[in-house]
C-alpha positions as a Markdown table, in Angstrom:
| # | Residue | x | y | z |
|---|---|---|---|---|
| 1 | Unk | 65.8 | 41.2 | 9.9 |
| 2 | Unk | 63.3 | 39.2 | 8.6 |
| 3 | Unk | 63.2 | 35.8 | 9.8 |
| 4 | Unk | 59.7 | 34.7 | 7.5 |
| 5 | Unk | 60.5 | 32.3 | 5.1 |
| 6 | Unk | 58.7 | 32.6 | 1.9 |
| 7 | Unk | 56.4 | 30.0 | 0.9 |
| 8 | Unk | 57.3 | 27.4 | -1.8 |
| 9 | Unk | 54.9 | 27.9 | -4.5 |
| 10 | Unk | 53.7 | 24.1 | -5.1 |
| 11 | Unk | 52.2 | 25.4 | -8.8 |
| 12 | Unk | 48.2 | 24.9 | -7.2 |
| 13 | Unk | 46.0 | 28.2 | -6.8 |
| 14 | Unk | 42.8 | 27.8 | -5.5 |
| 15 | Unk | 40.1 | 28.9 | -7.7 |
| 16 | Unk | 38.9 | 31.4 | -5.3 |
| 17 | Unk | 42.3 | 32.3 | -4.4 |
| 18 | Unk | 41.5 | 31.4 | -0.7 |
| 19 | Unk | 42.7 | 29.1 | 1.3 |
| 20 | Unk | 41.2 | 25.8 | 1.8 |
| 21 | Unk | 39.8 | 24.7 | 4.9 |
| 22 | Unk | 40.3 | 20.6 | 5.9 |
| 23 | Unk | 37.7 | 19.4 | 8.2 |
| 24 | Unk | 39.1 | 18.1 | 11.3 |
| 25 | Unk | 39.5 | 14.4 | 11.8 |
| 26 | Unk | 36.2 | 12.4 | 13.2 |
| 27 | Unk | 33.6 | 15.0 | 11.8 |
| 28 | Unk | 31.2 | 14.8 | 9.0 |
| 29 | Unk | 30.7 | 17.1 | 5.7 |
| 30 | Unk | 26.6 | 16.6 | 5.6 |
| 31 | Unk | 24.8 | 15.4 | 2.5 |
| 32 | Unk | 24.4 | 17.6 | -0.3 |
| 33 | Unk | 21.1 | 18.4 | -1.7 |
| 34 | Unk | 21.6 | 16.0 | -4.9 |
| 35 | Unk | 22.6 | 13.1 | -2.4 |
| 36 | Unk | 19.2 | 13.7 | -0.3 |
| 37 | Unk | 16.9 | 13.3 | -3.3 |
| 38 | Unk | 18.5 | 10.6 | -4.6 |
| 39 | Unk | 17.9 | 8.6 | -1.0 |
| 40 | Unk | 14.1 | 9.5 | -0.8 |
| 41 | Unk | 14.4 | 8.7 | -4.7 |
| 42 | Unk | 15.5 | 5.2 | -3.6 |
| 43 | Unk | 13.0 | 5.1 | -0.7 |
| 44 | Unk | 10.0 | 6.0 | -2.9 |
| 45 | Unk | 11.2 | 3.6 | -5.7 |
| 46 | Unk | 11.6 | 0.5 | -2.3 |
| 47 | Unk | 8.5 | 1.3 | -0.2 |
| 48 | Unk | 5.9 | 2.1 | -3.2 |
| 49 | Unk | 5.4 | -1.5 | -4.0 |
| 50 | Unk | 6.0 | -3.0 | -0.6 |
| 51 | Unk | 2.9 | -0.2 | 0.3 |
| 52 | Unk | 1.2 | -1.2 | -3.1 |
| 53 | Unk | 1.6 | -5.1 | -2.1 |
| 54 | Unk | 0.4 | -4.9 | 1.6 |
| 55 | Unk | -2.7 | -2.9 | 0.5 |
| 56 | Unk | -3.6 | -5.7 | -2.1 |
| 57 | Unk | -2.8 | -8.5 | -0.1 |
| 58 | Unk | -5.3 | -6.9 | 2.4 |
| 59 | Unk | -7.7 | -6.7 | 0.0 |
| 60 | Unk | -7.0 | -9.6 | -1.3 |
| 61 | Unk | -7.5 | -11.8 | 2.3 |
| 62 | Unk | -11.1 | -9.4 | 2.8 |
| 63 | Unk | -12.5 | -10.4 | -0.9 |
| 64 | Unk | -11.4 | -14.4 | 0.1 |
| 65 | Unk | -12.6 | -13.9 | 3.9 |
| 66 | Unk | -16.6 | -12.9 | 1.8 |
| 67 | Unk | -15.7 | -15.5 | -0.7 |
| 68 | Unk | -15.9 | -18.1 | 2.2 |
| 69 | Unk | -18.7 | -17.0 | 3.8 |
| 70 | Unk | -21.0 | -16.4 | 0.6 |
| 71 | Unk | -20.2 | -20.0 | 0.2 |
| 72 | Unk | -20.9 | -20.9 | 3.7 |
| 73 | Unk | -24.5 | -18.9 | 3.4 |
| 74 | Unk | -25.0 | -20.5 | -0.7 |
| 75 | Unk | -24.6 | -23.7 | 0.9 |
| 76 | Unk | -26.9 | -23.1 | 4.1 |
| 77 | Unk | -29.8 | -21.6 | 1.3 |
| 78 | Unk | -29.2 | -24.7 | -0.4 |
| 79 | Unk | -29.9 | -26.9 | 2.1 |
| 80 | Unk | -32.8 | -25.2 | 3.0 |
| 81 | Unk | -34.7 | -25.9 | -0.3 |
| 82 | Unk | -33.3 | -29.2 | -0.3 |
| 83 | Unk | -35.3 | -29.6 | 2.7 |
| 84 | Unk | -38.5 | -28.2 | 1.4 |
| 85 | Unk | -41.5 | -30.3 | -0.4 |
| 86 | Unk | -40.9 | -30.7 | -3.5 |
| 87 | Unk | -44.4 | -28.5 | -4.4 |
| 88 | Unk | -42.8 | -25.3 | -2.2 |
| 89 | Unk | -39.7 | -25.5 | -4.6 |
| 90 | Unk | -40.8 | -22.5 | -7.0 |
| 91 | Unk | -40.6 | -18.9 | -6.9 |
| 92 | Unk | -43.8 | -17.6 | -4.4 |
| 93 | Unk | -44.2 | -14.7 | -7.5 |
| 94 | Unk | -43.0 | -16.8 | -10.1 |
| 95 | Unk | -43.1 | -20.1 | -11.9 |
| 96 | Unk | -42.4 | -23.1 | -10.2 |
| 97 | Unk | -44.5 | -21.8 | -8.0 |
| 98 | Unk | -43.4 | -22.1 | -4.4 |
| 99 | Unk | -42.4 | -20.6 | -1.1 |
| 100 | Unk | -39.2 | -19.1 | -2.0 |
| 101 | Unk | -38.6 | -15.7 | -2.9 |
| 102 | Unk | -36.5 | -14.5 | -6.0 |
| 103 | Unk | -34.7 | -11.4 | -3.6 |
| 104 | Unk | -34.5 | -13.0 | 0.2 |
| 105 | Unk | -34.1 | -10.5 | 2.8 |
| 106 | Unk | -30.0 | -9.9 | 2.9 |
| 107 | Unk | -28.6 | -12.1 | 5.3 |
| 108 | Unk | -25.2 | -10.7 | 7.8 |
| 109 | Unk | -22.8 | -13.5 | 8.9 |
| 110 | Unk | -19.9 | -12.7 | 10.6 |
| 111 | Unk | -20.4 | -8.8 | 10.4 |
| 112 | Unk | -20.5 | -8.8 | 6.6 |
| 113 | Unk | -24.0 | -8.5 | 4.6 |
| 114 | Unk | -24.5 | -9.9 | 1.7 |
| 115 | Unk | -27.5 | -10.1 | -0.8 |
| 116 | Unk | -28.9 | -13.6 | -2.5 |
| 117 | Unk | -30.8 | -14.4 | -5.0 |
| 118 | Unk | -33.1 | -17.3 | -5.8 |
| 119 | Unk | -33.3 | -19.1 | -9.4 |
| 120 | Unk | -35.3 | -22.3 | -9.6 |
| 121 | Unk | -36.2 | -24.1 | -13.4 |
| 122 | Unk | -38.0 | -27.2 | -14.3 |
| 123 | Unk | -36.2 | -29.5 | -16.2 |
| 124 | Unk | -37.1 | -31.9 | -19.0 |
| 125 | Unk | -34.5 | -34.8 | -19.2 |
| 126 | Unk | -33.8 | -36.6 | -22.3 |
| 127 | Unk | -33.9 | -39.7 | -20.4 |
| 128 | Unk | -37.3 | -40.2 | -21.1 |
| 129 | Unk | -37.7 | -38.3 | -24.3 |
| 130 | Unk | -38.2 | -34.2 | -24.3 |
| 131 | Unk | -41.4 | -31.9 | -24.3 |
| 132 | Unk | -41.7 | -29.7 | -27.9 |
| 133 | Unk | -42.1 | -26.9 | -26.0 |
| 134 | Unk | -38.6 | -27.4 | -24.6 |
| 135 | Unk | -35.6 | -26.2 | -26.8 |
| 136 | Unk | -33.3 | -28.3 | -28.2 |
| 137 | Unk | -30.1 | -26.9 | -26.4 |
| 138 | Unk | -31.7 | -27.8 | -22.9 |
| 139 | Unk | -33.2 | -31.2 | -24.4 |
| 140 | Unk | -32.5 | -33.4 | -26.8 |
| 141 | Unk | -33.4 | -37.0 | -27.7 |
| 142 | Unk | -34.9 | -36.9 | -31.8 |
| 143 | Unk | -34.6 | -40.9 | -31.4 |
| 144 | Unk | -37.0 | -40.9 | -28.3 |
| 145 | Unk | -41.3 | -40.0 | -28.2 |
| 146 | Unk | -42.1 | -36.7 | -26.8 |
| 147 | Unk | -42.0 | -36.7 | -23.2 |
| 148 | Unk | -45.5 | -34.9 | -22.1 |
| 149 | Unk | -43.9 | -34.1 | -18.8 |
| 150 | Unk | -40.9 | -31.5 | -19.5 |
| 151 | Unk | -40.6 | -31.0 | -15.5 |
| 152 | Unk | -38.8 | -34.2 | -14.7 |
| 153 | Unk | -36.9 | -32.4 | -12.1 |
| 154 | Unk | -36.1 | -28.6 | -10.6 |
| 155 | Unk | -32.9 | -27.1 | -10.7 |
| 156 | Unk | -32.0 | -24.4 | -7.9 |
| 157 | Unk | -29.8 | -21.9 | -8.1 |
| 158 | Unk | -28.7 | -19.4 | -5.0 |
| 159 | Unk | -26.1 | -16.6 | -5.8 |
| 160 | Unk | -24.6 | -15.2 | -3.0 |
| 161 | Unk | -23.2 | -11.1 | -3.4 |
| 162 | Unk | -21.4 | -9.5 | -0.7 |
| 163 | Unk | -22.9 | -5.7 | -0.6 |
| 164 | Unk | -18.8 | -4.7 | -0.7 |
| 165 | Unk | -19.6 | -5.3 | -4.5 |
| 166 | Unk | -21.7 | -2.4 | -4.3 |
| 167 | Unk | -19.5 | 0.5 | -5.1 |
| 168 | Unk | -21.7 | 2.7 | -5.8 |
| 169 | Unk | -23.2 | 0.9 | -8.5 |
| 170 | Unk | -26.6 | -0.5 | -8.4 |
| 171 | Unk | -28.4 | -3.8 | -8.7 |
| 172 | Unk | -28.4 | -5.4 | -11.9 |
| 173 | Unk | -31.2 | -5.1 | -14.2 |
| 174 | Unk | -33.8 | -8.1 | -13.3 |
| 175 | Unk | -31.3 | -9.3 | -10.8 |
| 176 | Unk | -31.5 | -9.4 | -7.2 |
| 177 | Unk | -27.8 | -9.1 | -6.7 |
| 178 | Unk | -24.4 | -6.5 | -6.9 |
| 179 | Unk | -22.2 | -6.2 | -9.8 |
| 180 | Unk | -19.0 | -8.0 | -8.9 |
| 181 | Unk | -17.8 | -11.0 | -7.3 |
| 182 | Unk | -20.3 | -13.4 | -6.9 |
| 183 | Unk | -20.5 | -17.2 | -5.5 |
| 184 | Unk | -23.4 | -19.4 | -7.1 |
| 185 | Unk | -24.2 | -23.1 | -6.4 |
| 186 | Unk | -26.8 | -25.1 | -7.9 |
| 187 | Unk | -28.7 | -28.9 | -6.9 |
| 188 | Unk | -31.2 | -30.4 | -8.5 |
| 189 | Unk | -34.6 | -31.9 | -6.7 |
| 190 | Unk | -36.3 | -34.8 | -8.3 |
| 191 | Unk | -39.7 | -35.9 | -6.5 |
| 192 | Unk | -40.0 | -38.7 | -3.9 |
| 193 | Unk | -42.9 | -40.2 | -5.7 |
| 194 | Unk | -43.8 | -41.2 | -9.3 |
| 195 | Unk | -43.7 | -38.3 | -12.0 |
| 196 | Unk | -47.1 | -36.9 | -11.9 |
| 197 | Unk | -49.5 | -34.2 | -12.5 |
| 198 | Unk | -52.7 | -34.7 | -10.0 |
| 199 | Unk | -55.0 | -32.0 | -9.5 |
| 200 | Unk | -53.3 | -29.6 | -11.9 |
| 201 | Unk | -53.6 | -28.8 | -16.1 |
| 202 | Unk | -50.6 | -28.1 | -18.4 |
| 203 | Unk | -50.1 | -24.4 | -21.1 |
| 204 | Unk | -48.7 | -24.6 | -24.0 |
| 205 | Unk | -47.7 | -20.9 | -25.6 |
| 206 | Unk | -46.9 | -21.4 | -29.5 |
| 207 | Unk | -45.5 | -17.7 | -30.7 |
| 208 | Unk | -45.4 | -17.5 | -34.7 |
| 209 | Unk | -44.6 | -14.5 | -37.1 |
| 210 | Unk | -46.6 | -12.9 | -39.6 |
| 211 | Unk | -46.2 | -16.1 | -42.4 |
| 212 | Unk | -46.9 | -18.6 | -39.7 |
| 213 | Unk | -42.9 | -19.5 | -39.0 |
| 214 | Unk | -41.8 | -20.1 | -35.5 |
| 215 | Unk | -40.2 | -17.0 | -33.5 |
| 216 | Unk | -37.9 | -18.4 | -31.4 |
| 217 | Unk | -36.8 | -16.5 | -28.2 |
| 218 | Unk | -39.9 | -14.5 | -27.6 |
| 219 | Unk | -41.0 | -13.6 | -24.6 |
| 220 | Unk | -44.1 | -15.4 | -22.7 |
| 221 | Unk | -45.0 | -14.1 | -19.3 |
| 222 | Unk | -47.9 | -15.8 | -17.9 |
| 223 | Unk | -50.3 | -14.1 | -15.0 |
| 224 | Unk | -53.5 | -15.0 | -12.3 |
| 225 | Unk | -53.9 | -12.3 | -10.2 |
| 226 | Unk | -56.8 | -14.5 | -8.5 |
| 227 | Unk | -53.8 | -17.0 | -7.7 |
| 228 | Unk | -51.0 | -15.5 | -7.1 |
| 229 | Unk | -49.1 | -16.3 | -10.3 |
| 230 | Unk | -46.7 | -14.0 | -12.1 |
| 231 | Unk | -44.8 | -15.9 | -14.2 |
| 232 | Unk | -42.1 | -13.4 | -16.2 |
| 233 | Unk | -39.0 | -13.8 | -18.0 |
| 234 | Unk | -39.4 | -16.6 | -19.8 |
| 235 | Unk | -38.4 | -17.2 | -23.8 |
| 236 | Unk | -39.9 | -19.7 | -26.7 |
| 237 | Unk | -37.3 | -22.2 | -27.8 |
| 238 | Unk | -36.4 | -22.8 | -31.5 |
| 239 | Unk | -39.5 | -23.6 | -32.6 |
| 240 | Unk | -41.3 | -21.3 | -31.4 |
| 241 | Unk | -43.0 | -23.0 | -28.2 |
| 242 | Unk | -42.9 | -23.1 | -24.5 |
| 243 | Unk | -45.1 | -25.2 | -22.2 |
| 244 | Unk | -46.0 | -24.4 | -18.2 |
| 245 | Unk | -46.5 | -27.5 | -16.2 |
| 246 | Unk | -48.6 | -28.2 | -12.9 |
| 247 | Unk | -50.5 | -25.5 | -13.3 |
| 248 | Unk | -53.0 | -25.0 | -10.8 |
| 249 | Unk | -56.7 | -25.1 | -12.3 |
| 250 | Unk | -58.4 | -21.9 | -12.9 |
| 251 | Unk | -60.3 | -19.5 | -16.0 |
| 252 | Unk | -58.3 | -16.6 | -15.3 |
| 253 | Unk | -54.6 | -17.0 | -16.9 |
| 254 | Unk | -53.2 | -13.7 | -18.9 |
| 255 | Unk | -51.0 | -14.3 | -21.6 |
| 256 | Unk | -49.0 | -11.5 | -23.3 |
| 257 | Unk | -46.1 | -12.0 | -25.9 |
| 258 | Unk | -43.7 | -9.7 | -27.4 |
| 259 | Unk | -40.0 | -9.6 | -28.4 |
| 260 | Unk | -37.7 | -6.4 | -28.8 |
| 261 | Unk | -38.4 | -4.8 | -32.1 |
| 262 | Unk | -41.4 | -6.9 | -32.5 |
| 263 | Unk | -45.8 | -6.5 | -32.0 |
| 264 | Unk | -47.3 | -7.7 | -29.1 |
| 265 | Unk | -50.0 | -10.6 | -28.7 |
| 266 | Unk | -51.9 | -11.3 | -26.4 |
| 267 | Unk | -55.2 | -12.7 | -24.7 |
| 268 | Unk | -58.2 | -10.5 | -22.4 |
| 269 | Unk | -60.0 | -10.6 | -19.6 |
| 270 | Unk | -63.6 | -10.5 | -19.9 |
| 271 | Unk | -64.7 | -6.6 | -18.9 |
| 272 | Unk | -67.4 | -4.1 | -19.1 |
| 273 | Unk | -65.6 | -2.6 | -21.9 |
| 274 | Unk | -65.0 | -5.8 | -23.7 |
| 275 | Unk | -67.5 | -8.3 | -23.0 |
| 276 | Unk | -66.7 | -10.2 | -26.0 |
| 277 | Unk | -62.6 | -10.7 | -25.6 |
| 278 | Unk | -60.5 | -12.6 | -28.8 |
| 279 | Unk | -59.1 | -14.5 | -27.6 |
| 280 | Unk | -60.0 | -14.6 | -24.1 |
| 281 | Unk | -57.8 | -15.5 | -20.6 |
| 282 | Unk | -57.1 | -18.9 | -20.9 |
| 283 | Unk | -58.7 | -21.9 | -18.8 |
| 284 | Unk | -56.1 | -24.7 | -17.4 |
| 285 | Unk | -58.6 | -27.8 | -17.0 |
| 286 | Unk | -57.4 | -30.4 | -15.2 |
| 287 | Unk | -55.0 | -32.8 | -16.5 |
| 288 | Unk | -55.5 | -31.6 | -19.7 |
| 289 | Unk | -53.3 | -30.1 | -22.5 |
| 290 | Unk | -54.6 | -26.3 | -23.3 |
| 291 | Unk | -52.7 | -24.6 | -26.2 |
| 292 | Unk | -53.2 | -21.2 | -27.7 |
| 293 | Unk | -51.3 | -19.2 | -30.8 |
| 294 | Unk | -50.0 | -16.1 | -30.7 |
| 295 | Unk | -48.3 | -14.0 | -33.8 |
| 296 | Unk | -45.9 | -11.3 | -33.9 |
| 297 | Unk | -43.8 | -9.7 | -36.0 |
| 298 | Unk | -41.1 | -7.1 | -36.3 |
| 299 | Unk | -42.8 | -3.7 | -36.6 |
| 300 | Unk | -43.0 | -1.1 | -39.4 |
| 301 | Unk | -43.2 | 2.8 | -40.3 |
| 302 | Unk | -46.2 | 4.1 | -42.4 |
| 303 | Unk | -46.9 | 7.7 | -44.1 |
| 304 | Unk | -50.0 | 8.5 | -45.2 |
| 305 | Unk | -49.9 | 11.4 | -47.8 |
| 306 | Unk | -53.3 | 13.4 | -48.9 |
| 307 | Unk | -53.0 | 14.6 | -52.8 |
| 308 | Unk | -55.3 | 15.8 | -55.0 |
| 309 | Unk | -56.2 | 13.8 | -58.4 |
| 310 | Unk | -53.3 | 15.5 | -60.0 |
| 311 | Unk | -50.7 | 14.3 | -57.2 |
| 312 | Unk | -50.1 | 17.4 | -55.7 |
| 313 | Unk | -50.3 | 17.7 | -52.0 |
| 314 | Unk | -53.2 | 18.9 | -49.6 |
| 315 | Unk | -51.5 | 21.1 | -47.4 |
| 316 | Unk | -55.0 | 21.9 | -45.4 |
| 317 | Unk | -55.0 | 19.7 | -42.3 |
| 318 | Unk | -57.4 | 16.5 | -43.0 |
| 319 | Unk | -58.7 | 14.4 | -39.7 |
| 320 | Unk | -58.8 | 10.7 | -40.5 |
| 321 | Unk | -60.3 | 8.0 | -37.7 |
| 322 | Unk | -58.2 | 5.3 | -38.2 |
| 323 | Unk | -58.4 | 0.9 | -37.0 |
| 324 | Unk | -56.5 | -2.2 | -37.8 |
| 325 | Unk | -58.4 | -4.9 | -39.6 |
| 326 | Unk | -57.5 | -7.1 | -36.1 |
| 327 | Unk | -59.6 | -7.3 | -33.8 |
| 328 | Unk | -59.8 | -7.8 | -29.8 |
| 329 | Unk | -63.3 | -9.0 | -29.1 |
| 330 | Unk | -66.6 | -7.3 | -29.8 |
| 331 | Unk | -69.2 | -4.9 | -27.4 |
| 332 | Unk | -72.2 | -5.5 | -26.1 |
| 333 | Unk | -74.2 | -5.3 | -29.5 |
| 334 | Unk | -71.6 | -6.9 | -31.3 |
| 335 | Unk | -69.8 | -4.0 | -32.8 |
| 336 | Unk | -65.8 | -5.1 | -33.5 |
| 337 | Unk | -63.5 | -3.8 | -31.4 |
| 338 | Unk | -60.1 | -3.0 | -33.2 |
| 339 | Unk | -56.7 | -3.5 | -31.7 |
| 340 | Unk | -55.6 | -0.7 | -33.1 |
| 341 | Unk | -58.1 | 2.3 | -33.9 |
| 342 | Unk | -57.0 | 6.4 | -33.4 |
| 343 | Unk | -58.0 | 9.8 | -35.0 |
| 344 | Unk | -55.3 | 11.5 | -36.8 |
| 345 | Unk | -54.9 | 14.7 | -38.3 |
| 346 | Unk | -52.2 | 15.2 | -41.4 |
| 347 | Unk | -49.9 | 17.9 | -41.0 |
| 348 | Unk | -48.3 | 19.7 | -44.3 |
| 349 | Unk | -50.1 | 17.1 | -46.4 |
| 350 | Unk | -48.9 | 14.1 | -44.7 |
| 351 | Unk | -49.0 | 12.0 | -41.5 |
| 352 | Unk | -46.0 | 9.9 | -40.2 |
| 353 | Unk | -46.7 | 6.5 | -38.1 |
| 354 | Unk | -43.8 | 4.3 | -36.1 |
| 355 | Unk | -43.8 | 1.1 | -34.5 |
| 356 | Unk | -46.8 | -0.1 | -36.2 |
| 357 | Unk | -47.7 | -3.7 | -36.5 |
| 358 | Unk | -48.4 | -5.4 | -39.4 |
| 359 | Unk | -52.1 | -4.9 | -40.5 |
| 360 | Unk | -54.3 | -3.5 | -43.0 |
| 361 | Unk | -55.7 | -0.1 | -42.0 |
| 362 | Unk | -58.8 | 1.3 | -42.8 |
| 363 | Unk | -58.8 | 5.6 | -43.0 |
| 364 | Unk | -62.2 | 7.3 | -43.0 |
| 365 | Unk | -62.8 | 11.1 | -43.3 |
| 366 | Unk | -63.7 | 12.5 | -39.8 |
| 367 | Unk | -66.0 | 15.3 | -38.8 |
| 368 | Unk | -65.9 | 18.6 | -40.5 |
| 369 | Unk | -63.0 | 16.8 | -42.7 |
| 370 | Unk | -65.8 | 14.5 | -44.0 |
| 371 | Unk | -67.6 | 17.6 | -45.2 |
| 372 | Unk | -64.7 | 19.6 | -47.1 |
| 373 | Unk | -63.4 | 16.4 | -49.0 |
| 374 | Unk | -63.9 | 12.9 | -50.3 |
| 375 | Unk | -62.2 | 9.8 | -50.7 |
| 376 | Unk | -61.4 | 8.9 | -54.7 |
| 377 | Unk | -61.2 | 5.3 | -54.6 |
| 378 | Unk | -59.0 | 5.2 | -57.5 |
| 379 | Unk | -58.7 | 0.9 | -57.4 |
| 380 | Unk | -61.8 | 0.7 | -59.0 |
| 381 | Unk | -62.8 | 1.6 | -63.0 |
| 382 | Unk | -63.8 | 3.9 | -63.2 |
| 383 | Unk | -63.2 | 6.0 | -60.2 |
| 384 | Unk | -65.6 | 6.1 | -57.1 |
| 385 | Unk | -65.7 | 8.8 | -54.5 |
| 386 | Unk | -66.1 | 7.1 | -50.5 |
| 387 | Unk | -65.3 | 8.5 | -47.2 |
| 388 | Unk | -62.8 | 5.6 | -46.0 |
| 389 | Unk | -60.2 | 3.7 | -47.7 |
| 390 | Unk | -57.7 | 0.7 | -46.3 |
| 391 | Unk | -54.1 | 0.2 | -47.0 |
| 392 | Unk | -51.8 | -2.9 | -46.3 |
| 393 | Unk | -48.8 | -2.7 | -44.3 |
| 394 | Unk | -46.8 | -5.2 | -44.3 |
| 395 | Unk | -44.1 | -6.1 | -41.4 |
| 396 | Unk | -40.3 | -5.2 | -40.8 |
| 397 | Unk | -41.0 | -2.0 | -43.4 |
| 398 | Unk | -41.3 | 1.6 | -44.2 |
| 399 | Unk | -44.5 | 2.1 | -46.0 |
| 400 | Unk | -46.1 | 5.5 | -48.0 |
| 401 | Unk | -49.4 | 5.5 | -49.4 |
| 402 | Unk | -51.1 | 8.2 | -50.9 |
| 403 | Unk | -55.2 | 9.3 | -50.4 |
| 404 | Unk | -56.4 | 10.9 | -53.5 |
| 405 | Unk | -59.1 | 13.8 | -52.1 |
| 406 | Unk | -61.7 | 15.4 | -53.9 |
| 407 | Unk | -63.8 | 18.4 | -52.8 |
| 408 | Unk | -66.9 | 17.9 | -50.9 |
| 409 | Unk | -68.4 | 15.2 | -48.5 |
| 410 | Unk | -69.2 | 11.7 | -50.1 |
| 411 | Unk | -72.7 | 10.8 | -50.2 |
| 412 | Unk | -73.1 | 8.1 | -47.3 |
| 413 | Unk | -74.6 | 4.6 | -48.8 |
| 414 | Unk | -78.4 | 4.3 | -48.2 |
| 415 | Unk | -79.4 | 1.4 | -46.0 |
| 416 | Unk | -80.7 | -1.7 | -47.5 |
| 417 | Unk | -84.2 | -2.3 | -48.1 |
């Protein structure tokens, strides 16, 4: 007999017609894989910008930490020039000339190194009127007399760069110091004594263009190798100016001016070569005013083309000597020397010239191009054959002239009776 009772169908089937299995009481299922990535999904999204945080509040406390200390060593460089006499204030390269160097040694304090850098000016107050060679955004008083003295005071400047800044970058261009965060204080320094001038001579630079306007921001550097003086880096001001006080009295003071995009003027030094110089190294005479005029301009392109009298170009090469109409001082037997002089030779008819300053140029046939062709001077009526001819070139352009050739060598003028 059987005594099994059949099972009450309750209507549910499992889907895998097995029978299901119930944990026993007190134990776990695990996690599933869904529920583990969304935990370290959570943990990733919680901790990333706690990490994030501690990083950049450590960073942030090392960059305050040097931000202290530059100012802590600023302030100690400060007070060292403060200290100084007022004639050592000045850059020992540089103008005010001093003691102090522009790029100091680097200087550790508290196990981090850091590099300074030195600025010191000359001021011209308005108090007491303002110097024409100072510009007007650094000085101005138009109801006051010009002040004679523009160095009424000094103003120092130290800027301190921690060599963190670094990162792989390197120093700034004319600078002394890192890109990056940097701490700068400045003082000024008046004398202890009456404003003054004993035992030194004053420059004044004036820098014009080509029609005698002023050219404002040009660059004047000022040099005496005999003393010790390199003054560089310094600009005109509007009009055109810039004056150099207490300088030191001596023949020997090189002046060159220039500007981006522009011609360079400039004085010489008396030399084997150029006995003669125009104009000369300056002399600063002794509580005296000595000013010189320079003139630049923005430069130009010229082509010179060789045709024949019909226009059509001379392809065969042609050998000019070429000179400016300027000159830089004269030789021993008084022959001109030219700022500018060369010997060309066209090339397919023509020859191309950049960054040329504003001039007249004179071209003259050279050696065996002297014998194969003449100059047709085509200006004059009629017509008159020559071996050299000048053009004008005027600045800020992009100039062609044409050279008329005609076959065989010019007869050379006979000397004068």
């Amino acid at each position: 007999m059987n005594y099994r009772k059949k099972r009450k169908n309750s209507g549910f089937t499992p889907l895998n017609n097995s029978p299901r299995r119930i944990a026993p009481r007190g134990h776990s299922t695990g996690f599933t894989l869904v529920e583990l990535l969304v935990a370290l999904t959570i943990m990733v999204v919680v901790i990333t910008p706690l990490t994030i945080a501690l990083i950049k509040n450590g960073q942030f406390m090392v960059r305050n930490k040097e931000k202290l200390i530059a100012e802590s060593v600023a302030s100690e460089q400060i007070e060292i020039i403060r200290n100084l006499p007022y004639d050592d204030v000045g850059i020992d390269t540089g103008w005010p000339h001093g003691i102090l160097k522009t790029c100091p040694d680097p200087i550790t304090k508290d196990g981090i190194k850091f590099q300074v850098e030195v600025i010191i000016d000359d001021v011209d107050d308005p108090y007491d009127g303002c110097n024409l060679g100072t510009s007007t955004d650094k000085c101005y008083a138009p109801e006051k007399p010009e002040d004679p003295h523009g160095n009424d005071y000094k103003k120092a400047e130290v800027i301190v760069s921690p060599y963190s800044n670094r990162e792989g970058k390197p120093i700034e261009a004319d600078k002394c110091t890192y890109p990056g965060q940097k701490t700068t204080l400045t003082t000024d320094i008046s004398r202890s004594g009456p404003e003054t001038d004993a035992e030194t001579g004053v420059l004044q630079v004036s820098v014009n263009d080509a029609s005698g306007g002023p050219v404002a921001d040009a660059n004047v550097d000022v040099t005496n190798v005999n003393l010790g003086i390199y003054i560089t880096g310094k600009k005109t001001s509007t009009n055109g100016k810039i004056t150099f006080y207490a300088l030191p009295i001596d023949d020997n003071y090189h002046i060159v001016t220039t500007k981006t995009g522009h011609s360079t003027d400039q004085t010489y030094p008396i030399s084997e070569e150029n006995p003669n110089p125009t104009p000369k190294d300056q002399s600063v005479l002794l509580l005296q005013l000595t000013s010189i005029s320079f003139s630049i301009d923005l430069l130009s392109a010229m082509t010179i083309n060789t045709v024949d009298i019909n226009g059509a170009p001379i392809l065969d090469p042609v050998t000019f000597t070429i000179h400016s109409e300027k000159k830089i001082g004269s030789d021993g037997l008084g022959n001109p020397i030219y700022k500018y002089t060369s010997i060309q030779t066209t090339s397919s008819g023509s020859i191309n010239f950049i960054d040329m300053e504003w001039d007249s140029y004179t071209f003259t046939l050279d050696g065996a191009s002297a014998i194969q062709f003449a100059i047709l001077d085509t200006s004059v009526d009629p017509p008159e054959i020559d071996i050299s001819t000048s053009v004008s070139l005027p600045p800020n352009s992009e100039s062609s002239f044409n050279i008329v050739l005609t076959a065989g060598p010019a007869q050379t003028p006979s000397p004068n009776p």
